[in-house]
Structure formats: structure tokens, C-alpha cells
N, C-alpha and C positions, 0 to 999 in steps of 0.2 A: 656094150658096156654103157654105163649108166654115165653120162656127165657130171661133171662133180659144180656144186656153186662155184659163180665167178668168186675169186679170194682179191681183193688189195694187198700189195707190200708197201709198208710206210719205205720210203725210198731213205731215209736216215738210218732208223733202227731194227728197219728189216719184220718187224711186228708184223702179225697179220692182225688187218682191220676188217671185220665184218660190217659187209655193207650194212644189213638191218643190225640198228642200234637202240635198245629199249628206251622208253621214256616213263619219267614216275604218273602211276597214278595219280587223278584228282586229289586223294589221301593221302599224299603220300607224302607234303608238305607239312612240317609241323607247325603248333599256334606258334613260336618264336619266329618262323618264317615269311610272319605275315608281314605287309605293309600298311602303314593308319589305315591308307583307301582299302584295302581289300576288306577287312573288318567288319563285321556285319553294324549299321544301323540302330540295329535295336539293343545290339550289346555295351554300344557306345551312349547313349540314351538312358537305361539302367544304369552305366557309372556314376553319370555326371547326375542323375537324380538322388540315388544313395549319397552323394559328397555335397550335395545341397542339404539332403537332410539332417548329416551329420553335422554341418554346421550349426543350420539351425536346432540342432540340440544341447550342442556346445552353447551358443548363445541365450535360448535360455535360461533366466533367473524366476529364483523361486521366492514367494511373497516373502521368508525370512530375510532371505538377501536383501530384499529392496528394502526391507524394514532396517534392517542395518545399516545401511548404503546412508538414509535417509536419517537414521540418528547423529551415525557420524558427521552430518550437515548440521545437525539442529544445537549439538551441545555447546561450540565456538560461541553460535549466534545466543542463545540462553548464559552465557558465562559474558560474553560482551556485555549486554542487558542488564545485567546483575552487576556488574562493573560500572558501570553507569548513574544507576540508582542508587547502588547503597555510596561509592566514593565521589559521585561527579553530581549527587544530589539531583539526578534526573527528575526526579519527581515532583522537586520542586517548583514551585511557578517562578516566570523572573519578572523582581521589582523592578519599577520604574519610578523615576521622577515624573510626577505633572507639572512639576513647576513650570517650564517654560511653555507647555501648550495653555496652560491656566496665562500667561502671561501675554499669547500672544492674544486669545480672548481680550482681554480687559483691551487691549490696544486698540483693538476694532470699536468699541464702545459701543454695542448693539445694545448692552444692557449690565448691572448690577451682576458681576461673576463673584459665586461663592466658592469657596476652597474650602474642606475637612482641617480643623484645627482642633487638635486638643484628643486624639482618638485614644483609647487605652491599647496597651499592647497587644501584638497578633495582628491586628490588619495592616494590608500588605495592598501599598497600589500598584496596580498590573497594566492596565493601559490608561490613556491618556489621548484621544481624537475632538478633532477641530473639521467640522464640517461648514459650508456656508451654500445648501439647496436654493437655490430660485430668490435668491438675497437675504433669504435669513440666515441666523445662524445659532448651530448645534452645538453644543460643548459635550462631551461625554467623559465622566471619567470612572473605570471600573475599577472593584477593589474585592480583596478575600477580606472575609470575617474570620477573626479569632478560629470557630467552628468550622471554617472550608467553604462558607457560604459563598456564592457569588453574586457579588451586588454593583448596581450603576447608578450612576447621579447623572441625570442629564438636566442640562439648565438650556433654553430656545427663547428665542421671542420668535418662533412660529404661534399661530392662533391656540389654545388649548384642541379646540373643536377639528383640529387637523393633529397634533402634535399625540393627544390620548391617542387615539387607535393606531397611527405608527406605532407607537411603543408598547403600550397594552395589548394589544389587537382588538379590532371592533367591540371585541366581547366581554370589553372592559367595563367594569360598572363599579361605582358608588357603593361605598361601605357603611358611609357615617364619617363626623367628624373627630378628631383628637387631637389632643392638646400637643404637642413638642416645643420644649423650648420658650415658653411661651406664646407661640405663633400656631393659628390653626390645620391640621393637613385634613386632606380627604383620603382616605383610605378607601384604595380601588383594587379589584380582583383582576390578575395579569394573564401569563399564559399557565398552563400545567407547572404546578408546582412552586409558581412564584404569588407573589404579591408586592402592593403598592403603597408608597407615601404621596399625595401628590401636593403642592404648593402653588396655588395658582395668584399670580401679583400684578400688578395692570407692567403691563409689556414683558414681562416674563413667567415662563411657566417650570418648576422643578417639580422632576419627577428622582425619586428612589426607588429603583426594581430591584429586584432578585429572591433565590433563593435562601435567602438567611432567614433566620429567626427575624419576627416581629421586633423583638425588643433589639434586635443588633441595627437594623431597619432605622428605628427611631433613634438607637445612638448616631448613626453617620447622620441624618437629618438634625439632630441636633447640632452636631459638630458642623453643620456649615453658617451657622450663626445668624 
């Protein structure tokens, strides 16, 4: 007679247990079975590159976007601008008194200080500087003409032969003389676009620069008397 396999009885339920008990295939696991670690590598690597790229597609803007982006910035700053100018008179220059820098001139007594008297309407004085280089001293006072011109009166008793090409620059030269006011000027060529009156007196030198007309030129040289 043939032996039969050894059998187990589970000694509770009386079952028989087979001693060989199958185990699953390699395959036999499904992909939900798996654990992070078990996961291949390279399939992990593909995700996380795909959700990079994703993003950076998302993130992408296209030149119309940035052009909009970029207006919505500019129209505040154009409307402030414009609020400026036309109600707050931005454009305009702001006047100033020379009086008391004319005043503190005459104080020091270096020399004979002329002030603009008697100007017809439209000119506008804008600055007003008191300088005193290496012991002389500088008066300057700038002004707009009627026309938008910009012009300076400086009065020194620096020497002429130092004082000209400070303000002219070197390349300043002689024009010929004319009459203002009765008193002689030399008319001298300045930088691009300007020109000169010049007044040269023993211990003082006046100079008129800028760009205004000639004849607005002689009106402020006149008007300093």
C-alpha cells in the first residue's frame, strides 16, 4: 500500500492544513501594492520632470500679457503727470526773490552791485547765488525772458582775463562793440547756442549770458542801470 502524505489537524478547528503552501508569483503583486521604495527609479524621475515642466508652462507669459502687465503700470504714472502739469503747474519754473542775496552782496562791499529794475512783463527770476572763490566774489542772478530764454547776469571783481573763460569758456571771443543804455558792451560769443554782453569797469566785470534773443540780452543789461 502506497503511504498517504503526512496531513496536519489544526487542533481548534480540526481543518486540515497542507503542509506545502503556495506563494504568489513575482507578478502577482498589483501596482497599488507597491511601496514608494519598491517603485522603479526611472518612473519616479519621469513624474517629477513632467510636474516641472508643467509648471513651467503654467508660468509662462506671453509678450501680450507682459505688454499689459506693463501698461497697467504706466497709465497711474501718465495720469499723475498730467495732474501735475496741467493743475499743479508743473511746468512751470519757480520764482524767486533776489533781493536778499543782492543784499547780502552790497554788504560785503567788494564792488558797485547792480539789480534789474524797471523789466517789462514776463521775466521771471529763478535763481539768485552768492559765491566768494579764493576772496573774490561772484554774484549770479538767472532769469527767464518773456520768450523762455535763459539768461544770467553775473557781476565779480575777479580779473576779466580769468572771469571770461570761466563763463564763456575759453572759446569766447569779441564781437565788436554796442551801445546799451548809454554805456559800451562787448559783445562776445559763449557756448552753443548762447551769447554775450560783456561790461568790463575797473574793479568790476558784468557779464549777460544766455540763450534769449539779442535784443531781450540788451533789455536786462539795460535794466541794470
Amino acid at each position: 500500500m502506497d503511504s498517504a502524505a503526512p496531513v496536519d489537524r489544526d487542533s481548534n478547528n480540526g481543518t486540515r492544513n497542507d503542509r506545502t503552501q503556495s506563494h504568489p508569483g513575482p507578478g502577482a503583486l498589483g501596482a497599488t501594492d507597491l511601496t514608494p521604495g519598491d517603485r522603479d527609479p526611472a518612473d519616479s524621475g519621469a513624474a517629477a520632470t513632467a510636474e516641472v515642466v508643467a509648471a513651467a508652462s503654467r508660468s509662462e507669459r506671453s509678450p501680450k500679457d507682459m505688454a499689459i502687465s506693463l501698461l497697467v503700470l504706466l497709465i497711474p504714472i501718465a495720469l499723475l503727470v498730467g495732474f501735475y502739469r496741467v493743475f499743479l503747474g508743473g511746468d512751470q519754473p519757480t520764482e524767486i526773490d533776489p533781493a536778499p542775496t543782492v543784499a547780502q552782496a552790497r554788504s560785503i562791499n567788494a564792488f558797485p552791485v547792480s539789480e534789474p529794475v524797471g523789466l517789462a512783463d514776463g521775466w521771471q527770476s529763478v535763481t539768485a547765488n552768492l559765491q566768494r572763490p579764493e576772496g573774490a566774489v561772484t554774484l549770479r542772478l538767472g532769469y527767464l525772458s518773456p520768450n523762455g530764454g535763459a539768461v544770467q547776469v553775473v557781476q565779480s571783481n575777479l580779473p576779466a582775463e580769468r572771469l571770461l573763460p570761466a563763463e564763456l569758456t575759453p572759446k569766447g571771443q569779441p564781437q565788436g562793440a554796442t551801445e546799451v543804455d548809454g554805456r559800451s558792451w562787448q559783445r562776445y560769443t559763449a557756448r552753443a547756442s548762447e551769447r554775450a554782453l560783456v561790461l568790463m569797469e575797473p574793479g568790476r566785470t558784468v557779464i549777460v549770458v544766455g540763450s534769449a534773443r539779442e535784443s531781450e540780452l540788451r533789455d536786462l543789461a539795460g535794466a541794470l542801470g
